[in-house]
C-alpha positions in Angstrom: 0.0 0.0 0.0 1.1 3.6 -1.1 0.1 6.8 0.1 0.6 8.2 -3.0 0.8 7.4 -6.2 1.8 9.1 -9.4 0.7 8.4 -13.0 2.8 9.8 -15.6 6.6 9.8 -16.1 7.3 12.9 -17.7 8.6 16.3 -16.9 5.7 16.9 -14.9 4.9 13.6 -13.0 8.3 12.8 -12.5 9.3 16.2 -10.9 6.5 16.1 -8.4 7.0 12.5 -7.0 10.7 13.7 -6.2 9.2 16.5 -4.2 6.6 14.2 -2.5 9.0 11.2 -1.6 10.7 12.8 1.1 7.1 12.7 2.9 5.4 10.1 1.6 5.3 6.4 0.1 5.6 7.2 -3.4 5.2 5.2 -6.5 5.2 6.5 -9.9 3.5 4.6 -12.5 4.8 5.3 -16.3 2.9 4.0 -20.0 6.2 3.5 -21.8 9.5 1.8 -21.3 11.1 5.1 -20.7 10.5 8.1 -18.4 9.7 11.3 -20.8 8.7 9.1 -24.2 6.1 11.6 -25.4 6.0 15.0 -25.2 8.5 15.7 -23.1 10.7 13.6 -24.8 9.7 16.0 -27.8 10.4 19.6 -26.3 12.1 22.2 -27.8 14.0 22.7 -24.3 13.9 26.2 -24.2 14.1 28.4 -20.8 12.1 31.4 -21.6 10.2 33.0 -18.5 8.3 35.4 -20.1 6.5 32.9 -22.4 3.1 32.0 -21.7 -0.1 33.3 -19.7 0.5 35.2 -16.4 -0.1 32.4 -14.2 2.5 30.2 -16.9 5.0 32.9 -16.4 4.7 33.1 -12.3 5.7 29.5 -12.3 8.5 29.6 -14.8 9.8 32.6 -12.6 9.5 30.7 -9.7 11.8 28.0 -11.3 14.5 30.4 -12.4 16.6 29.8 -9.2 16.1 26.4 -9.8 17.2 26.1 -13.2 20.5 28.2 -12.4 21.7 26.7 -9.6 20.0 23.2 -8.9 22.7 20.3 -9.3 24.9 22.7 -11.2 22.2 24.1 -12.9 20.7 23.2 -16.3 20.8 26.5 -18.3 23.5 27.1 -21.7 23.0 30.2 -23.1 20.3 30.2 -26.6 18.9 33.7 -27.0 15.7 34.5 -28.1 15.1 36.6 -31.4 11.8 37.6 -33.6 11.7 38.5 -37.3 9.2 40.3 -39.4 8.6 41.7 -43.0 7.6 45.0 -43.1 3.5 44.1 -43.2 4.1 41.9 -39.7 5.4 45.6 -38.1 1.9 45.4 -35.4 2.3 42.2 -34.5 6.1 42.0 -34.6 5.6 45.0 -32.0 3.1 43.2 -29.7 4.9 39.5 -29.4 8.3 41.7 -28.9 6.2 43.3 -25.7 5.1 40.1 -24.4 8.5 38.1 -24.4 10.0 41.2 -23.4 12.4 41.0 -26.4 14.5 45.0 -27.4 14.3 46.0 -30.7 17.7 45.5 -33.2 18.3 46.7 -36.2 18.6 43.9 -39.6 22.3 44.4 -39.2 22.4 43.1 -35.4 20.0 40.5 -36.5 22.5 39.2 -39.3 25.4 39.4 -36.9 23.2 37.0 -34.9 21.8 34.6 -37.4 24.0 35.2 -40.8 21.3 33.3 -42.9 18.6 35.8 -42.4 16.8 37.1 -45.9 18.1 41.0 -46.3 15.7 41.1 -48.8 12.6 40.5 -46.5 14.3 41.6 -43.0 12.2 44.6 -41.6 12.1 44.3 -38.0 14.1 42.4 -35.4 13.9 42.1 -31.7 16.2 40.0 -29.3 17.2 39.0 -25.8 20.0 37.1 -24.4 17.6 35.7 -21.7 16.6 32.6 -22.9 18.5 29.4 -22.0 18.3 25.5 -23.5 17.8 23.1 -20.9 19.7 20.2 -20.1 16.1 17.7 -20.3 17.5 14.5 -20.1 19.6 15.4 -17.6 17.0 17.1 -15.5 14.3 14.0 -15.8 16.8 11.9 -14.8 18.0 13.5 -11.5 14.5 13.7 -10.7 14.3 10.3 -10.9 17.5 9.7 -8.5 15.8 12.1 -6.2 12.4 10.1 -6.3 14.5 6.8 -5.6 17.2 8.0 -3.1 14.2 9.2 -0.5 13.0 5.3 -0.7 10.1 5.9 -3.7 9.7 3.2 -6.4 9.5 3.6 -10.0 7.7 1.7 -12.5 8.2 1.5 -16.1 5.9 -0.1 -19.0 2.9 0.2 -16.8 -0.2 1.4 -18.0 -3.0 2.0 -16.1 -5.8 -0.7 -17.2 -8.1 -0.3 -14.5 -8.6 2.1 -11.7 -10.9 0.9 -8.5 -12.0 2.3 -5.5 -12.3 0.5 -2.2 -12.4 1.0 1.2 -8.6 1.8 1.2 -8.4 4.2 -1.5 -7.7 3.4 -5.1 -6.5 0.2 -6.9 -4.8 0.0 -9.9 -4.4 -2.5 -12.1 -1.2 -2.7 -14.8 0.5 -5.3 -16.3 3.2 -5.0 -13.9 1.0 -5.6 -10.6 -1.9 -4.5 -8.9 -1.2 -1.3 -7.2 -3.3 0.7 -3.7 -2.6 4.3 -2.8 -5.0 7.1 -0.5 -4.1 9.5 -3.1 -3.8 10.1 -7.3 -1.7 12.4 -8.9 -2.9 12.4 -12.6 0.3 14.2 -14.4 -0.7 11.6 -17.6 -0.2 14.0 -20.2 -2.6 13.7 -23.0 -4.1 11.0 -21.5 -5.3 12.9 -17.8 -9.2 13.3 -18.8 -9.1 9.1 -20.1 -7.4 8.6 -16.8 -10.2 10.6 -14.8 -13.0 8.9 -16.4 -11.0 5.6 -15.8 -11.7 6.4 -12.0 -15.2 7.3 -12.4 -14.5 11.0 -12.3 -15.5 13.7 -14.8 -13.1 15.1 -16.8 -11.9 18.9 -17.6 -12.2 19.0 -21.3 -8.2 18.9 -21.8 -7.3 19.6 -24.9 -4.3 17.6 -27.1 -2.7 19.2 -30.0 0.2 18.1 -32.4 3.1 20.4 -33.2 5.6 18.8 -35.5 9.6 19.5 -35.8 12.1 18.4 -38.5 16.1 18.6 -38.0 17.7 19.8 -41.0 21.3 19.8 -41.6 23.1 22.9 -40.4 22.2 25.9 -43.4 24.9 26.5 -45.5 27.8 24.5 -43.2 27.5 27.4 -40.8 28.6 26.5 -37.4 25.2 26.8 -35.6 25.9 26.3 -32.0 25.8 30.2 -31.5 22.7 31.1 -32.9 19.7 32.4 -31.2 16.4 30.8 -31.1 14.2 32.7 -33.9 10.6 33.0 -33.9 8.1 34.2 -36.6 5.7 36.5 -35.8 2.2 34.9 -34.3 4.9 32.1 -33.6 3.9 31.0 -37.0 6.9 29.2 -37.2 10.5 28.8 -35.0 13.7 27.5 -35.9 16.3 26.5 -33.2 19.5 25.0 -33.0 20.2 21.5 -31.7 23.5 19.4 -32.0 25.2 20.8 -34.8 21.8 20.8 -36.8 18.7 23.3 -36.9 15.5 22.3 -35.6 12.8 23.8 -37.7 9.0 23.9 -36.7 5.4 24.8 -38.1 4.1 25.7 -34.5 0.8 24.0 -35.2 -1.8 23.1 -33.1 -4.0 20.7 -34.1 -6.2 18.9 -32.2 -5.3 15.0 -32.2 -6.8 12.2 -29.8 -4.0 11.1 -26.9 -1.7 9.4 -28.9 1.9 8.5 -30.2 1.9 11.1 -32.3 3.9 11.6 -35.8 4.5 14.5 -38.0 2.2 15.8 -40.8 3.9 15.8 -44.1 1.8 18.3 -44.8 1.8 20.3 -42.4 5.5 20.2 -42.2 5.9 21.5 -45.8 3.9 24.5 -44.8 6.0 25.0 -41.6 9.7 24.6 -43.9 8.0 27.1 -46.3 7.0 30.0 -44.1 10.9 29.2 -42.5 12.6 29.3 -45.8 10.8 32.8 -46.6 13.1 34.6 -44.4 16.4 32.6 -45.3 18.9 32.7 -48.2 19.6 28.9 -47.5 16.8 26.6 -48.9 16.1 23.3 -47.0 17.5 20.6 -49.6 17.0 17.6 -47.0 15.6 16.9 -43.7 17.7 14.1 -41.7 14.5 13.3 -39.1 10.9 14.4 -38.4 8.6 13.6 -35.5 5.7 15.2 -33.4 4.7 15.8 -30.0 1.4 16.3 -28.3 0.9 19.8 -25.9 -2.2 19.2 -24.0 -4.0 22.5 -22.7 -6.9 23.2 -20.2 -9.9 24.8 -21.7 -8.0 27.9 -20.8 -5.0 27.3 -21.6 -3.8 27.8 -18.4 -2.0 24.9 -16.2 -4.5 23.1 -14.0 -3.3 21.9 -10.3 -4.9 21.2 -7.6 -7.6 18.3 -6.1 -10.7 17.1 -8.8 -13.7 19.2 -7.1 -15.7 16.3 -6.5 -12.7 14.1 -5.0 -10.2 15.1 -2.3 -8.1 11.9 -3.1 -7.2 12.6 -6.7 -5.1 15.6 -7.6 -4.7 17.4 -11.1 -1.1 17.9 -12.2 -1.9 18.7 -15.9 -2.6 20.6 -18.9 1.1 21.9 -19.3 0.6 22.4 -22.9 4.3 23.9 -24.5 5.6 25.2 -20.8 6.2 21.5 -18.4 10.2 22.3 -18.6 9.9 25.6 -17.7 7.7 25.4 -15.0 8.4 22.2 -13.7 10.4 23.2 -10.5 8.1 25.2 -9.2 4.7 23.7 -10.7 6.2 20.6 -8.9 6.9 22.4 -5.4 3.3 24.1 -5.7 1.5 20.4 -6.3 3.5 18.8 -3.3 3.0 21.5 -1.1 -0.8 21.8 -1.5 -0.9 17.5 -1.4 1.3 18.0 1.9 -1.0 20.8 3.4 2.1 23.4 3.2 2.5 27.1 3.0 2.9 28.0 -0.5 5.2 30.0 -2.4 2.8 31.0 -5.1 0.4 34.0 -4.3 -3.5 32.9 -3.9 -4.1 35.1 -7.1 -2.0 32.3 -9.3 -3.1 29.6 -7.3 -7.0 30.0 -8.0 -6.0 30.8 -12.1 -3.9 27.1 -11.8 -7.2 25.5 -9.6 -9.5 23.1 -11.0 -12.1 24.8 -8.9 -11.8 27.9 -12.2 -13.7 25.0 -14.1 -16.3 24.2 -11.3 -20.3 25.0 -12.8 
């Protein structure tokens, strides 16, 4: 018997069973043979703290201690740059605001990312505060933490069946028959299946595909330098990643819980909005894959105990931002599961609440 157990072994599910082990009898129950196989596995590892809603961005600066200093820290220096043509001036002005980003002029942007279209260039905009993450790395000493404070870890073990009795709740996977007081559903795409699998209603979350191809670095440039670059309405974003160039259409659409693949498609359109701002034409793409980022009906992340259940806990809907608000959306979870002060003001706990949903 567990006090608490965990269903979901990525970013998100993973991070708050290490913060609930020291307390508790933890056991964390991952689908897959492998802790962040879906979309966590799939993130474009990028530490931007001004990215997302308000309640998004109180979390992600929550983390930011974390991030720098945590095990030796997990930040590398990226940058973060938008580009416009000269008819994207509005809303080149209005996503610079958000993201906080200065204005640079197309020479600065060149000296940044050499491959830039002169032609097309109009406006630029660029911080150096934006960092790639160390994932793997960070997943993984999660998991040591989880372990080293005496909780268990299981891997290929899907949830089949979830029970109530007069102990709590009991799971059935193919790896065993598990009991617990408490649920933590941090099951990614799949957290309303898992709701309903408990008898519970679900939220109305929300999975939707965005696709990625890694091209070969544009024009044998050494890439390792560049920024991050984002189109205006993040219509598309292109990113560097071991020696190569990530590119991205930044779609959303919506797609059942899944192991999701890339739209050839949709891809095409994605390479094609990129290549419209480049001298270097994508001549071959060396791998392609999808991930699914599941929102709330608001977008928002969603934490806290299902209204009509004190035993089972929300940890979900962290659409595009589980890495960057991971630390502290972790430390929020086990602090309200624990009964503990929290960091976070009561104005960003109630917009992260399931209660926002309640009729």
């Amino acid at each position: 018997m567990h006090d608490i157990i965990v269903i979901g072994g990525g970013i998100a599910g993973t991070s708050v069973a290490a913060r609930l082990a020291p307390h508790a009898k933890v056991l964390l129950l991952e689908a897959e043979t492998a802790l962040a196989y879906h979309a966590s596995g799939r993130s474009a590892a990028l530490y931007e703290s001004n990215y997302g809603l308000p309640s998004t961005v109180a979390l992600s600066k929550a983390s930011s201690a974390y991030f720098h200093t945590a095990n030796g820290g997990y930040l590398s220096p990226r940058g973060l740059m938008i580009i416009a043509r000269q008819d994207e001036r509005d809303a080149f002005q209005q996503d610079s605001k958000t993201l906080g980003l200065e204005p640079i002029s197309p020479a600065e942007a060149l000296d940044l990312l050499p491959i830039l279209d002169p032609e097309t260039l109009a406006h630029a905009s660029y911080h150096a505060a934006a960092w790639d993450i160390d994932t793997d790395r960070m997943v993984q000493d999660f998991a040591r933490e989880l372990r080293a404070h005496g909780g268990e870890l299981k891997l290929g073990a899907p949830v089949r069946s979830i029970v109530r009795n007069s102990a709590g709740w009991c799971l059935e996977t193919p790896t065993g028959r598990y009991e617990a007081k408490l649920l933590v559903n941090a099951a990614g795409a799949w957290v309303d299946e898992l709701a309903k699998l408990a008898g519970l209603a679900p939220l109305g979350f929300t999975p939707l595909r965005r696709s990625m191809a890694r091209i070969p670095a544009p024009g044998g440039h050494d890439v390792s330098s560049w920024p991050m670059v984002f189109g205006v309405g993040e219509s598309w974003y292109a990113k560097p990643d071991a020696g190569a160039l990530i590119v991205s259409p930044a779609e959303e659409d919506p797609m059942p819980p899944m192991d999701a693949w890339a739209d050839d498609m949709v891809l095409a359109e994605g390479l094609a909005r990129y290549e419209a701002h480049v001298t270097e034409p994508v001549t071959r793409i060396e791998a392609n894959w999808a991930g699914l980022r599941t929102f709330s009906p608001d977008r928002a992340l969603t934490i806290g105990f299902h209204c009509e259940s004190p035993d089972f806990f929300w940890h979900a809907g962290q659409g595009g931002y589980g890495f960057q608000t991971a630390p502290a959306a972790s430390q929020l979870a086990a602090d309200l599961i624990l009964g503990r002060s929290c960091d976070i003001d009561a104005t960003m706990r109630a917009a992260l609440s399931p209660e926002r949903f309640a009729s």
